[in-house]
N, C-alpha and C positions, 0 to 999 in steps of 0.2 A: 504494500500500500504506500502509496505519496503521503508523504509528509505535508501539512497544511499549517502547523502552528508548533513552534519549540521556545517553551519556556524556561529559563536558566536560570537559576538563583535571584529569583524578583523578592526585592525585601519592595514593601512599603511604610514609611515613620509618617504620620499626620503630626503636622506642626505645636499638635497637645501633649505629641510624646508614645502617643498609641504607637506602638509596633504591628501592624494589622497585618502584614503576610512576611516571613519569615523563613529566606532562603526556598522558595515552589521552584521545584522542578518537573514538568515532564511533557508528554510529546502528544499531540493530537494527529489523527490520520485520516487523510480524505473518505468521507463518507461514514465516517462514526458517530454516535450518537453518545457523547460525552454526558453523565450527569456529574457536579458538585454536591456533594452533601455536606452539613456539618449544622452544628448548635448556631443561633442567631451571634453573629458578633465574631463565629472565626475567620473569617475574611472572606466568604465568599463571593460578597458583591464587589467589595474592593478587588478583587482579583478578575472580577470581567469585567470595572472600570478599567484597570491594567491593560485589560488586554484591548480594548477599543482604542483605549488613551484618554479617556474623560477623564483618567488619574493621571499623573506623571511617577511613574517607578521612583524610588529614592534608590534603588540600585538593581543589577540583575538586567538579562535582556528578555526582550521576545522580536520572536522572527515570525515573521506572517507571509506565508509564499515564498520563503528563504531570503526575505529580505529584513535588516535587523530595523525594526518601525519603534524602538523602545525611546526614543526623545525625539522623533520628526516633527515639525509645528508646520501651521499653514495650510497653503495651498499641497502641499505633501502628503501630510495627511488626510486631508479634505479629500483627493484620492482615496487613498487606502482604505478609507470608513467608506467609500462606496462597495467594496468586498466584502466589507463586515454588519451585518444588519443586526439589530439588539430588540428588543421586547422586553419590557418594564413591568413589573406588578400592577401598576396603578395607571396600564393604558397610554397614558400622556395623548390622549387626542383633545381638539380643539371640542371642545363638546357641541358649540352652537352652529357648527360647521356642518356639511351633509359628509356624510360617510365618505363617500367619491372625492372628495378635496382631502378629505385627513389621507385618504389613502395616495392617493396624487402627492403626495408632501413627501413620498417615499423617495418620489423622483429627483427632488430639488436639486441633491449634490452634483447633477448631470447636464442642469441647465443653467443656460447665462442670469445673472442676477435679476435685471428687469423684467422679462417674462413671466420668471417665478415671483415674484412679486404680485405680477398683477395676476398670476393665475393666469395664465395665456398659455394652457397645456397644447400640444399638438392631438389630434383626434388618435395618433396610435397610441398616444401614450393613455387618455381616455380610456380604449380599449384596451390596453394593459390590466389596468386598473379593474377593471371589471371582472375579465378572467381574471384577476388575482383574487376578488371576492367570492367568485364560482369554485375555486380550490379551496377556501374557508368557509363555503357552504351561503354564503349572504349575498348574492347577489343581487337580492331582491330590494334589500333595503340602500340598494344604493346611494338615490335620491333623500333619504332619512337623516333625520337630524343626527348625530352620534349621541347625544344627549337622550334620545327615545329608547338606543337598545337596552338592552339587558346588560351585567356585567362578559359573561358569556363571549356575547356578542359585540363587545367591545374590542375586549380580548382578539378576537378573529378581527377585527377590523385592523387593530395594533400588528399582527402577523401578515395579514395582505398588505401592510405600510411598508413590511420590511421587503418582503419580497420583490418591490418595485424598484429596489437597487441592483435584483440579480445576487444576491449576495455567494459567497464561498462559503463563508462561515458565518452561522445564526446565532448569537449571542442569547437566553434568556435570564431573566433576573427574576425567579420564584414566578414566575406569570400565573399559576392557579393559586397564589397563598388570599389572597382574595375573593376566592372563589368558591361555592357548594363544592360536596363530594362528587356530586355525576356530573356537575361543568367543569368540573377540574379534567377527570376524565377526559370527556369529550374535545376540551381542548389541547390535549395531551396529545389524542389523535392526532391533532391535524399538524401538529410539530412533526411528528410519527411520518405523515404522509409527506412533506416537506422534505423530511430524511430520506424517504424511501422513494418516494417516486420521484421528487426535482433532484435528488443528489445533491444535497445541501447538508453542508457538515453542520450536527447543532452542538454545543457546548450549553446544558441547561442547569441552573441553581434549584434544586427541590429540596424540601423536608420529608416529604411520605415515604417513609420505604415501599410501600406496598404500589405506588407509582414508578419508583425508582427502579423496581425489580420487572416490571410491565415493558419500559420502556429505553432503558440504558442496555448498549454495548458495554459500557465499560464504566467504574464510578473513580470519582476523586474523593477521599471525604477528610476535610480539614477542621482542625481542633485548635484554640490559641494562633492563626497562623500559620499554621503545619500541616504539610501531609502525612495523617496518619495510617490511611489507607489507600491503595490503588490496583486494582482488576476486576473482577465479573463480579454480577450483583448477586450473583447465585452463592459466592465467598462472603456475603454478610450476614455470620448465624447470630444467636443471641451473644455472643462473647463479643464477638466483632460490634455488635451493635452497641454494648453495654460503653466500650472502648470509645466511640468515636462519640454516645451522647453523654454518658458518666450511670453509673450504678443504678441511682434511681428514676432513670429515664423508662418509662414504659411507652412499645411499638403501639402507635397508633393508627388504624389502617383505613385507604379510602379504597370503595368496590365499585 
């Protein structure tokens, strides 16, 4: 398998003093389905800010397409974040906006500034858009306020936004921890299908094991910082589980 992402000794310090990631190392591969696990607070989000660059590493590199992107500014990066699409817990769509535009916003990094400003899409890019919704199942509500869906269907909206870059690699950040247990689910799928039918590397943050084990190739699970685990979800029994959330942690499952 290609290599798509090699992360080296990425420490992170926040300017409070927090030590938030702590020498990571390891390798992602074209067409896997990366999960992060670990307790709120062991660096997981900070570590796919890292890798986008919404952080700046305090040291350590990451290579993305065997190119070293770990301090690029600019117009540079403004590229490179077109390879990489991200999806956030909490949606980040324009809420009073129709679906169609938030999802159109995926295109921005591709076009010249004034266009995108005034929203001046070209009709293919329109029709992008749409099938991007048809592959998250909403097509329908295209026209719709984003304020009227469901969280759900939010969610699906925020993943056809990403898709509209073409991405390599799919960032997510807990995208169901907001969510029911059957929409959690269901929008797990469509990560799933994203992975398996577009060949789109995802790298995604969850809490569930019972999601985690559904859905990951392969798990990371970080403790303080640390990686304390790394390989198949089928390798986390209750000792390993005990390990990576602490003793009195009890599995909570979603079905």
């Amino acid at each position: 398998m290609k290599q798509i992402l090699e992360v080296r000794n990425l420490h992170k310090v926040y300017p409070s003093g927090t030590h938030a990631l702590k020498g990571v190392s390891f390798d992602v591969y074209e067409g896997e389905f990366l999960v992060v696990i670990g307790l709120s607070g062991s660096g997981k989000t900070t570590l796919l800010k890292c890798i986008n660059r919404l952080e700046e590493p305090t040291s350590g590199t990451v290579r993305f397409l065997g190119e070293d992107i770990t301090h690029i500014h600019g117009k540079h990066l403004r590229e490179v974040r077109r390879n990489i699409g991200m999806v956030f817990q909490q949606f980040n769509l324009i809420k009073r906006m129709p679906v169609i535009n938030n999802v159109l916003a995926g295109k921005l990094g591709y076009m010249k500034t004034l266009p995108s400003i005034l929203g001046n899409f070209p009709p293919e890019c329109i029709q992008e858009a749409i099938k991007n919704l048809e592959i998250v199942g909403i097509k329908e509500y295209a026209y719709e306020r984003a304020d009227k869906l469901s969280g759900g269907q939010q969610q699906r909206v925020a993943i056809a936004r990403s898709l509209m870059q073409s991405p390599k690699l799919l960032l997510a950040d807990e995208p169901v921890a907001s969510l029911d247990p059957a929409t959690s689910n269901s929008i797990m799928q469509y990560f799933e299908k994203v992975n398996k039918e577009l060949g789109v590397t995802v790298i995604c943050n969850l809490h569930f094991l019972s999601l985690v084990r559904r859905y990951a190739s392969r798990v990371i699970a970080l403790k303080n910082g640390e990686i304390v685990f790394e390989g198949s979800p089928r390798e986390i029994d209750e000792k390993w589980f005990k390990t990576i959330y602490g003793e009195e942690a009890e599995e909570v499952e979603i079905r």
